[in-house]
N, C-alpha and C positions, 0 to 999 in steps of 0.2 A: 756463660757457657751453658748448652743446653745439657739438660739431664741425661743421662745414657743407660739404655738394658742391654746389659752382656750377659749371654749364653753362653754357658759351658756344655760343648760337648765330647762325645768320647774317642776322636782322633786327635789331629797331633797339632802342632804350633803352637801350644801356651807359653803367654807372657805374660810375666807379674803385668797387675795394675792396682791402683787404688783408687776404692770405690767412694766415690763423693755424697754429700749426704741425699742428696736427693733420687742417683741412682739406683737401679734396680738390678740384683744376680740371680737367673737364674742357673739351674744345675740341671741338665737334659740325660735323664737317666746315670749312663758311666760317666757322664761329666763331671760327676761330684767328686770323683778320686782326685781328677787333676785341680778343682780347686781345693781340697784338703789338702794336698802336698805346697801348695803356693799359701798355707794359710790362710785362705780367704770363703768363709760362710755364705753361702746362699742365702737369697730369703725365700728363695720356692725351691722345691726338688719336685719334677715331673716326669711323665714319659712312662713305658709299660713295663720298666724293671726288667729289662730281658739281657740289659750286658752289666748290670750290678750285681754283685752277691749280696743275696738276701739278710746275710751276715752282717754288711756294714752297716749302721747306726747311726743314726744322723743325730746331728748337735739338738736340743731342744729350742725353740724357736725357728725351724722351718717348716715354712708350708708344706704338705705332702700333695700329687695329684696326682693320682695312678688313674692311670690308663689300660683297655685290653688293648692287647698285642696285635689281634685284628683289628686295623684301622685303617682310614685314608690317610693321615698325613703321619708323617717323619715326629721322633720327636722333639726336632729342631724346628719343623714348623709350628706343633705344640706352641713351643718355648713363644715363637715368633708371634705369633695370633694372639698369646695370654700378655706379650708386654704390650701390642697395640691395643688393648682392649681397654691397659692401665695408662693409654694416653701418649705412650713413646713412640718415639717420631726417629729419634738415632740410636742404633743396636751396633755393637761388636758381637760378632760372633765367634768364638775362640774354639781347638779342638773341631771343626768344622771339616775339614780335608784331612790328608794323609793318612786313611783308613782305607775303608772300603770304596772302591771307586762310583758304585752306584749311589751310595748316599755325597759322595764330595760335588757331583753331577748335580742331584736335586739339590742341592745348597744353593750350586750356580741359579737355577730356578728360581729360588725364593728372594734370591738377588733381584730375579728383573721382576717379579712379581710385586714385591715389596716396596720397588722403585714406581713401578706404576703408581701407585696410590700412598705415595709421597713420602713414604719411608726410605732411611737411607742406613744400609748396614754394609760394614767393613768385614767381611770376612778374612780372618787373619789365617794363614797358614806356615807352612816350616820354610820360611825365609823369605815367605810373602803376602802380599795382603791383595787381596780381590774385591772389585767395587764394582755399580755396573748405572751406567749411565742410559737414560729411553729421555729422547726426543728432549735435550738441554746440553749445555756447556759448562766445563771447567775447566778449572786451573790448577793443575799437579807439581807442586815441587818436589824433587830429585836429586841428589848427587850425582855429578856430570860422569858420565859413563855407565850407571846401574841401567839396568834394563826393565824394559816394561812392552807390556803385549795387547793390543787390543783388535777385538775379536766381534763379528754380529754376532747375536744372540737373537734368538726369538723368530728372527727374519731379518731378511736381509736389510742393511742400513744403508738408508740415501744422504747425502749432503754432510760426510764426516770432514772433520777440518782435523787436523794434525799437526800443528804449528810447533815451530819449535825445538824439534826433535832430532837426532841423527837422519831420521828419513820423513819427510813430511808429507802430507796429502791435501789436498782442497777441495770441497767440495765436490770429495768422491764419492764411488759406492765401494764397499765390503759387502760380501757375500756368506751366506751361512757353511757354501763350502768349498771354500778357497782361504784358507790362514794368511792371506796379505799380510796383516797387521802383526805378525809373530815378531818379534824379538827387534823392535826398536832401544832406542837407547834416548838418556834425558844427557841434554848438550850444558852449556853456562845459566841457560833461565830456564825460567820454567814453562812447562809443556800445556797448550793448551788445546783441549780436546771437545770437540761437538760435534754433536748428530743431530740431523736435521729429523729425521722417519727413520724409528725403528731406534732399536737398544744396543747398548754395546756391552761389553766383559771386558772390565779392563784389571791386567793382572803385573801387579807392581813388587819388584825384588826391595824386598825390608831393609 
C-alpha cells in the first residue's frame, strides 16, 4: 500500500484514521483542534495562524511553518505543495468542505490541479468524499442505491463513459454548465467512469 499525506484542515467531515508508519500528517492552521480531539499528532503544523488561537500549544515534536496571511495559496494548498515536495503521490484531505464555501471551491481546484500532475487526493467531507478524475478511467465501488455526482470541471468534458450506474452515458459530453451528471446512483456492480478530454468532479455519499 502506498504511503499517504493527510491534511487536516479547519472545516468539517473528520474521521478517525490511523496513521501508518511511513505516512505523513499534516495540521493546516485550525486543523489541528480536530486532530487533537481524534487524538492524533501531526508531524508539521503550517498555515498563517489566522483561525487558531495563539493560546493553543502544540505537542513538542512538531514541525512549525508560519506563514504571512498575505499570500497566493490557501493553507491547504500550503499543506498540499509541502507533501509533494516530501515525494507523496496519495493525500486525504480531511476538514476540507463544510465551512466557508470559497475555500470548499478552491479545494475542488486543487483536486484537478493535483490530478493533473499525477497526484491523487480524496477529499473527505460531511458524508462525502470527492475525487476528480482528467483524461483517465476507473472503477468505483458502491452500495447499490448510495448516490454519487459527476460533474466537468475545468472545461467541458469530451468522451465520458458512465457504465454501470442507475443512468448511464457513452461517450458523451458534460458541460461546465449544465449538472447532467447530478445525482446518479451505484446499481449491483460497480460503476465505471472515463473521460476522454478534459476533468471531471466526481462527488460520492460515504
Amino acid at each position: 500500500m502506498s504511503k499517504i499525506c493527510y491534511i487536516a484542515g479547519a472545516g468539517k467531515g473528520f474521521v478517525p484514521f490511523e496513521k501508518g508508519k511511513d505516512d505523513l500528517v499534516i495540521s493546516a492552521d485550525g486543523g489541528y483542534l480536530a486532530l487533537r480531539e481524534m487524538g492524533i499528532q501531526p508531524d508539521v503544523h503550517l498555515g498563517d495562524f489566522d483561525s487558531l488561537d495563539q493560546s493553543v500549544e502544540l505537542p513538542e515534536g512538531v514541525a512549525i511553518l508560519r506563514h504571512p496571511i498575505r499570500k497566493d495559496d490557501t493553507d491547504t494548498a500550503l499543506a498540499l505543495r509541502y507533501g509533494m515536495e516530501k515525494g507523496y503521490t496519495d493525500f486525504v484531505i480531511l476538514g476540507g468542505t463544510g465551512g466557508r464555501s470559497d475555500h470548499t471551491f478552491a479545494n475542488y481546484q486543487l483536486l484537478l490541479w493535483a490530478r493533473k500532475r499525477g497526484v491523487r487526493i480524496s477529499l473527505v467531507g460531511d458524508g462525502e468524499l470527492t475525487e476528480c478524475l482528467f483524461e483517465e478511467a476507473r472503477t468505483f465501488h458502491g452500495e447499490c442505491g448510495k448516490l454519487f455526482s459527476v460533474f466537468a470541471f475545468g472545461q467541458d468534458a469530451r468522451g465520458v463513459d458512465i457504465l454501470g450506474a442507475s443512468y448511464e452515458l457513452r461517450n458523451g459530453t458534460l458541460t461546465t454548465d449544465n449538472p447532467l451528471g447530478v445525482s446518479n446512483a451505484f446499481g449491483d456492480t460497480p460503476v465505471h467512469i472515463a473521460v476522454r478530454e478534459g476533468g471531471l468532479l466526481i462527488i460520492r455519499e460515504k
